[in-house]
Steps between C-alpha positions, in 0.01 A plus 500: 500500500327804658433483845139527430502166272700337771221593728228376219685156454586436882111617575596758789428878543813756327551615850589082600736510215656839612517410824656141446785688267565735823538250677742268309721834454493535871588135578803506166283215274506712235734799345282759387599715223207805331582771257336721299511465114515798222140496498497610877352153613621283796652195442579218825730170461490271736767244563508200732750450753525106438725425780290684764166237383750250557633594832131517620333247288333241757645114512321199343216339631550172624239224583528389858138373537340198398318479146136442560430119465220619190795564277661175532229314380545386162295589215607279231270221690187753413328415236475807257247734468313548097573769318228702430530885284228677454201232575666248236669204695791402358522137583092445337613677198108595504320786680415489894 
């Protein structure tokens, strides 16, 4: 994928994309690799450095707070709502 449709898909400006790749080449994310085919156009790989995410990937999450008290509460004892689509309520079998 071009740059350009990276930049399309991720929704940033080319110059974000170019400027993110310079910088994971700077830090050693990714190996970069360009050439130039027969045709005279330039060609980029990119290849990432798996144990360097891993080395700087962040540690779980864990809970150490209290769960609010209004997610405890247990709705099976609420009675359940009708189901309604499109103005026809289920339940009635008739029109609202």
């Amino acid at each position: 994928m071009s740059q350009a449709k990276l930049s399309l898909k991720v929704g940033v400006h080319d110059s974000t994309v170019y400027r993110w790749i310079k910088q994971f080449r700077e830090d050693g994310v990714i190996l970069y690799r360009d050439w130039r085919d027969s045709n005279k156009t330039h060609h980029a790989e990119y290849k990432v450095v798996e144990k360097v995410i891993d080395a700087y990937q962040r540690p779980a999450r864990t809970r150490t707070w209290n769960v609010c008290h209004a997610t405890k509460r247990d709705h099976a004892k609420e009675p359940p709502k009708p189901a309604t689509r499109q103005g026809w309520n289920v339940h009635e079998g008739g029109r609202r």
